[in-house]
N, C-alpha and C positions, 0 to 999 in steps of 0.2 A: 274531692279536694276543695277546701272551700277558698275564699277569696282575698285571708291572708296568707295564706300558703301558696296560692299562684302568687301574689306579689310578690311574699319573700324568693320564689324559682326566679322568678323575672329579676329581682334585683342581683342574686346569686350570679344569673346568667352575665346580664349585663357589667359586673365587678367584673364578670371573669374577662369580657372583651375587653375593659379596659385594659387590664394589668397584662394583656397580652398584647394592646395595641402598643403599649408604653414597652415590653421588654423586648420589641420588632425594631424599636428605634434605639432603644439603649447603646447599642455597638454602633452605631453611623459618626458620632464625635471623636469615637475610641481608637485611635491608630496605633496603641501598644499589643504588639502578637500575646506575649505573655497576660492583659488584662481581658483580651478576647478570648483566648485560651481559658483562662479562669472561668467567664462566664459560661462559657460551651458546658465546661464539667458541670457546672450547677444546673445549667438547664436539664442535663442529663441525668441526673442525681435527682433530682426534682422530678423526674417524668417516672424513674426506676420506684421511686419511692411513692409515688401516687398509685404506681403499678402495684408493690407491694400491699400499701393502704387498702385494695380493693379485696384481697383474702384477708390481711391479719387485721384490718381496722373496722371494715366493714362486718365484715364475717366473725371476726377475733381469731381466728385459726394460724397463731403465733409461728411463721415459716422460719428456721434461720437456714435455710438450703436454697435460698432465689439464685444463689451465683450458679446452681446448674442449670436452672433455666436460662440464665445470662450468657451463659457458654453455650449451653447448645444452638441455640440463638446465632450466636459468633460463628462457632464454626461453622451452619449450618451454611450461611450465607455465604462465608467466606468460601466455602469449600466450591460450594456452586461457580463463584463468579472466577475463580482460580482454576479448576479443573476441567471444568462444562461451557465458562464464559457467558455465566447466566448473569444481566446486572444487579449490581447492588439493592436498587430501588427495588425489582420483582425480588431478591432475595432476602430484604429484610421484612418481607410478607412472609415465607415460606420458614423464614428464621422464628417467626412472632408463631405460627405455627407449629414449627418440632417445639418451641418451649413450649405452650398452652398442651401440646400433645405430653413431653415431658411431664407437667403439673399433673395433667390427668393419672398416669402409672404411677406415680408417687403418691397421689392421693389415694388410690384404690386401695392398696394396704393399709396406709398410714392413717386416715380419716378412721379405722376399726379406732383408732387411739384416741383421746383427748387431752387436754391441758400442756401439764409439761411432759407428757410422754411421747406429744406429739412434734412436738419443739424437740424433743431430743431425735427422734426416729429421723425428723428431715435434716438435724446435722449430719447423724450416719450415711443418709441417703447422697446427699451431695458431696460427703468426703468420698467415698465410693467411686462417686462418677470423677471427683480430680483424679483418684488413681487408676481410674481406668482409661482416659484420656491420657496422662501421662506416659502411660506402657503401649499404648496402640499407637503403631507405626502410621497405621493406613492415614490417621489425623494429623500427624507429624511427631507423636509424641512428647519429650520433654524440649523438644526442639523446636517444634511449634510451628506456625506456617506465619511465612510474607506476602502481604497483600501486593503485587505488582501496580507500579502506577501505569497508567493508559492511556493517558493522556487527562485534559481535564473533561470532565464532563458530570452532568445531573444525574445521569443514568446510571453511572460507575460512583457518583458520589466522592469524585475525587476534585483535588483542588490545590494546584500547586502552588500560588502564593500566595491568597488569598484565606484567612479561616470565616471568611463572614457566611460565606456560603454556609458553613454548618453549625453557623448561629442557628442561620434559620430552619436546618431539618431539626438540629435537636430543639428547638422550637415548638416546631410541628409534634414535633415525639409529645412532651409536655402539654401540646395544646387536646392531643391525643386523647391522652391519658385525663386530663383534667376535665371534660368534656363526659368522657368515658362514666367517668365517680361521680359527675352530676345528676347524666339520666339514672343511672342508679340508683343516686337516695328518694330519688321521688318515683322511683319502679317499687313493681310489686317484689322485685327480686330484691331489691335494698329492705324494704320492710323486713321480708322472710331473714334478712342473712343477719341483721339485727336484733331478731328474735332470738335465732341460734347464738347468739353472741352473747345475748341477755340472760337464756335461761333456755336450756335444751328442752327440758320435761316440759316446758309451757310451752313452748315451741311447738312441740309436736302435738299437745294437745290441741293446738290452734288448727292441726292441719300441714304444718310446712314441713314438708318431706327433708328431714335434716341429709341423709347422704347426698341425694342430686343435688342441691343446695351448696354443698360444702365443695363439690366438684364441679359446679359453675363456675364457682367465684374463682377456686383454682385454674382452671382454665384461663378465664378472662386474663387471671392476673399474668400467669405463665404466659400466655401469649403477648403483653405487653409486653412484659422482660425480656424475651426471647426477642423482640422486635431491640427495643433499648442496646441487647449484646450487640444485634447485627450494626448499626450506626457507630455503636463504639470501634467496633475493629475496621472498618474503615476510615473512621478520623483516625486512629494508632498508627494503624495500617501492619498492623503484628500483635498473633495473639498465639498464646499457649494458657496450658493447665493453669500456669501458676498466677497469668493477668485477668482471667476471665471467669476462673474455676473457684477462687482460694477460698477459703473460708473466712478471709478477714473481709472478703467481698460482701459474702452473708450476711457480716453483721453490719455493712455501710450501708448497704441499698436500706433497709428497716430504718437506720438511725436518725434520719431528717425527718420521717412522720412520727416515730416518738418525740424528737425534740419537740416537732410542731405541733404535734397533737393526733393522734391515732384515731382513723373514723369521719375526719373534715376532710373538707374541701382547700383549706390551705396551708393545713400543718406541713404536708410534704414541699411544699413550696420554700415556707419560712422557716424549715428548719432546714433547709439543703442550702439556704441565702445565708446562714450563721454557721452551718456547718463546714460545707466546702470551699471556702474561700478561707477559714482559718484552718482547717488540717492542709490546704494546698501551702498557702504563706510561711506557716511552721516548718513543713518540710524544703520549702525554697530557702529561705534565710536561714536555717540550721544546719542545712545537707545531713552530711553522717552525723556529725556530732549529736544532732536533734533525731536520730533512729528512734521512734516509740515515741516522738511526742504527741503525735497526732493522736496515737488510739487515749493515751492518758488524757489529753483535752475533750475525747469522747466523753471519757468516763466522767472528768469532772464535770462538765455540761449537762450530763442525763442528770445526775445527784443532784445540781444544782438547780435545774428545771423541775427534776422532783420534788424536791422541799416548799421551791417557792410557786410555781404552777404547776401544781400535777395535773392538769388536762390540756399541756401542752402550751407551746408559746403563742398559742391562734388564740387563748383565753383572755392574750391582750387586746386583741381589737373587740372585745367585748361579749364574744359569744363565741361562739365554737364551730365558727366555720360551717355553720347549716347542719353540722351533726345531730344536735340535741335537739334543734328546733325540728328538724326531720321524726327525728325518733317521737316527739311529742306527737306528731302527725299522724 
């Protein structure tokens, strides 16, 4: 690695403490529940979407099935901390686990596929698992399970007046994940997944073992996700099939790193900063009446980002969020 390449890691690195030293302080002026509340989602949105970035952006391995690994994540944890009395904190490790575990049996079949046959197979695969969760009792069903409060505490991840507390985990989640996508592009494992993304046959003529490859990156990503569900259902503190499972899930965790750009380091960021605060807003000020406007503001935003940046909204800060510059590497 020569010695514009270390400096571009180093200044990568160093942007990224910034903009995490700066969204650590963003909520201390903020005393509206509702604007901290916003934030929280986006941070979370943002970490899910980095998570996702790491299979379908890196890799290209187009997933629209994450919200099972989102869920199994959720209950996984939840179930623990609810039945067994395991805390939240040890349980959104074991949760980031059944997903990355999740990703792997999903990809063992699925990866035989490519392109869009793969995209379709992991829609199948996650409506599957909403209806299987939906009809099994032992999870709660279509009834879902209640997170009991316990008083307040870090360990339980609860927090009765207070939401700044979970500024800062889904923070940390974000800080994670985005951390995570760094050492990666400058690994030999970001090279490899790159390749397979670029061009299979050359790929493998180069040597990169496309299956393990394909089920790394799955893993990694699956286990972020599965980590993401479990923080989400204790800030809710109530989840079933239909909040944690759905398919409309699928297609939100993917839509901030296409907005921002697929494959960088800050698309999933800046497009979950445009994304979630106007589908929250729309659905706040419209209630029912505005039912469906959020996913239409989807649609016209991807089109609109398509036409006018197709490599995402990260193409505005001048380059492409260390993707291309990596790839050139």
């Amino acid at each position: 690695m020569d010695n514009a390449i270390l400096r571009r890691r180093r200044a990568e690195l160093l942007g990224g403490v910034i903009v995490l030293a700066a969204l650590a302080v963003l909520p201390l002026p903020i005393g509206d529940v509702y604007t901290r509340n916003l934030i929280i989602i986006t941070l979370l949105f943002a970490g899910l979407a980095q998570a996702w970035n790491i299979l379908g952006g890196y890799c290209g391995q187009i997933s629209l099935g994450h919200a099972l690994y989102f869920g199994l994540g959720a209950y996984a944890s939840t179930l623990l901390f609810v039945r067994l009395g395991v805390p939240p904190v040890f349980g959104m490790v074991v949760g980031g686990a059944v997903g990355g575990l999740g990703a792997l049996l999903v990809g063992w079949p699925c990866f035989r596929l490519s392109g869009h046959y793969y995209a379709i197979a992991t829609v199948v695969v996650g409506e599957i698992g909403w209806l299987l969760f939906l009809n099994w009792d032992f999870v709660g069903g279509a009834t879902g399970v209640y997170v009991p409060f316990q008083g307040e505490s870090w360990l339980a991840l609860q927090f009765r007046t207070a939401k700044l507390p979970y500024h800062y985990v889904a923070l940390g989640f974000l800080a994670l994940t985005w951390i995570a996508a760094w050492v990666i592009e400058g690994s030999r494992w970001g090279f490899s997944w790159r390749a397979v993304k670029d061009d299979v046959t050359a790929a493998r003529s180069l040597g990169v073992r496309i299956f393990p490859s394909k089920m790394a990156a799955a893993a990694i990503s699956g286990f972020f996700t599965g980590m993401g569900g479990a923080i989400y259902a204790q800030y809710v503190g109530y989840i079933d099939p239909d909040s944690v499972m759905a398919g409309t899930l699928s297609i939100l965790i993917p839509l901030p790193a296409v907005l921002g750009g697929v494959g960088t380091l800050w698309g999933p960021l800046l497009g979950a900063a445009l994304l979630i605060p106007l589908s929250e807003l729309s659905r706040s000020y419209l209630g029912g009446s505005g039912r469906g406007v959020d996913l239409m503001l989807y649609g016209a935003l991807i089109v609109l980002v398509a036409l006018a940046r197709p490599q995402g909204l990260v193409s505005l800060l001048g380059r492409r969020g260390g993707g291309d510059d990596a790839r050139a590497a």
